[in-house]
N, C-alpha and C positions, 0 to 999 in steps of 0.2 A: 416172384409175382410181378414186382415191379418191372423186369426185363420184360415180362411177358405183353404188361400192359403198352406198351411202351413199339414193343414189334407190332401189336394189332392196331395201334393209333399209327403207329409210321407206314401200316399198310393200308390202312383208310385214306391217310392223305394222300398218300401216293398215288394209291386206286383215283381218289378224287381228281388230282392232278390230270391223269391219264386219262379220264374219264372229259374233264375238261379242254384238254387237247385233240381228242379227237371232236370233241364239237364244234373248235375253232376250226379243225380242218375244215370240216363239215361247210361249217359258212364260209371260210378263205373259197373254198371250193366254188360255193355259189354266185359271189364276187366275181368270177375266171367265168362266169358261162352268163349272167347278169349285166346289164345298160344298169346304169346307176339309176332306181327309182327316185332318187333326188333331185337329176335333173329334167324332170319331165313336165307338161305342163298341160294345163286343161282344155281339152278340144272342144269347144260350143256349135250346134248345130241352129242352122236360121231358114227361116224362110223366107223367099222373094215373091208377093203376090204379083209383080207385075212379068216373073221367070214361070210361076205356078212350077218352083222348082226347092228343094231342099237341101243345103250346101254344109258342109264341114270343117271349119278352120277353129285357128286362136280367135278370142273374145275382139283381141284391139287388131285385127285385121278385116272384121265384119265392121268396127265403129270408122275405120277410117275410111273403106269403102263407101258407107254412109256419110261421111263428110264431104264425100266427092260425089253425092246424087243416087248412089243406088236406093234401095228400098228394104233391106234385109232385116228382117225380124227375126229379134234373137228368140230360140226358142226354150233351151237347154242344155248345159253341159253334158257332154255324153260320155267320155271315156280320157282317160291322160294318155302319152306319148311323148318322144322327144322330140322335140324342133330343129333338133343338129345331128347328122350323124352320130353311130354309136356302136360300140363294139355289140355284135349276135343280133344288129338291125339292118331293117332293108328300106328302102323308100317306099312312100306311099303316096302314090299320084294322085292329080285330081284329073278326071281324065271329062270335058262337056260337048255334050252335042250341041249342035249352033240350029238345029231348024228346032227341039224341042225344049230348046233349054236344060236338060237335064243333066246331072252329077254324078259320074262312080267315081270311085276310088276303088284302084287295085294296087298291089304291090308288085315290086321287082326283086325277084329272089333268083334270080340269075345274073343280075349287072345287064340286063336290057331296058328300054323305057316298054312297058307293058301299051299295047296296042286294043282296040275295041273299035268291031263294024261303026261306023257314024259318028265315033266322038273322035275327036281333038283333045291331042296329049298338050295341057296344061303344066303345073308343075308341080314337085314335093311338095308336101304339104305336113307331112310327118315322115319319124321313122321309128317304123314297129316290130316286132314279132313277127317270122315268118312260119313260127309253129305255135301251140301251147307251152309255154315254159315260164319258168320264172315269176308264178304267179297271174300271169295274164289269161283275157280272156276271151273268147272271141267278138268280134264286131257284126255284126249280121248287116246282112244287106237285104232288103225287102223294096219292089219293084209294083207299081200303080198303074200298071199298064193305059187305063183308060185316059189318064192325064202325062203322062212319063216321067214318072217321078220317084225317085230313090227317098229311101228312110234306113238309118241306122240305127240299132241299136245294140247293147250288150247285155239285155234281159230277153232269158229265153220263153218269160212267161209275155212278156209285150211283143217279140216276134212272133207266138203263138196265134194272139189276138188279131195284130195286122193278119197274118196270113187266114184266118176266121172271117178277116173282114173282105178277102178279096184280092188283098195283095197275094205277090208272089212269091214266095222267098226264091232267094238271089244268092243263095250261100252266105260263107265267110268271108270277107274283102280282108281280114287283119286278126291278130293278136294282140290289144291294147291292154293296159293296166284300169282297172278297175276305180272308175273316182276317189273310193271306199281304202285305195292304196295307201 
């Protein structure tokens, strides 16, 4: 009896073991295809009433702008990303028209700088997700026609509403991680 109990507990551990190894694989795995969510950092969106434009960077790049005379009002955090290149990321432009003042962001998922009729290629600004993976999720672009003015977001029920109000949706400009990461 004792042999017996003894093969069933050494086949439990073992099963356990094995069990717990392939779940390591599992995440080493995810590692191998993953940007480190640790390094990533919160992207803030602001307003410019004297742009009547809507723009998307880090927090202390809208305040230092503002220390040199813009006018950018911070609105809200909107999505994380990394600031540095990254393994499985691409860059993510800021691309502005100069007669309306207005902002997209598009990415380069080929190693090109992404071009757009009227705007002037600016610079990275992030680097994100060229697909859904890894947790992330998409960035939506919605477009004001009446004013020219981009809005982002990553809630499908508030690009809902912009587009209810008139806006346009503008597709997905990105793959970002979710604040909530």
């Amino acid at each position: 009896m004792k042999g017996f109990l003894f093969a069933v507990l050494s086949f439990n551990i073992l099963g356990g073991i094995s069990s717990t190894a392939e779940y390591l694989k599992i995440q080493h795995r995810e590692s191998n295809t993953c940007a480190d969510p640790n390094l990533t950092q919160t992207y803030t969106q602001a307003y410019s009433p004297s742009q009547t434009a809507h723009a998307i960077d880090v927090i202390y790049d809208f305040v230092n702008a503002n220390a040199h005379g813009t006018d950018w009002q911070i609105q809200r955090d909107t999505f994380l990303a990394w600031r540095t290149p990254q393994e499985f990321t691409v860059p993510l432009y800021v691309l502005n028209n100069p007669t309306t003042h207005d902002f997209i962001y598009l990415m380069s998922t080929d190693g090109m700088v992404p071009t757009a009729s009227a705007f002037n290629v600016g610079s990275i600004i992030a680097y994100v997700y060229p697909t859904q993976i890894c947790g992330s999720v998409p960035l939506f672009a919605l477009f004001q026609d009446v004013v020219s003015d981009h809005w982002y977001t990553t809630g499908q029920t508030e690009r809902a509403g912009f587009v209810e109000s008139g806006w346009i949706d503008s597709g997905i400009a990105a793959y970002v991680l979710p604040l909530s990461s």
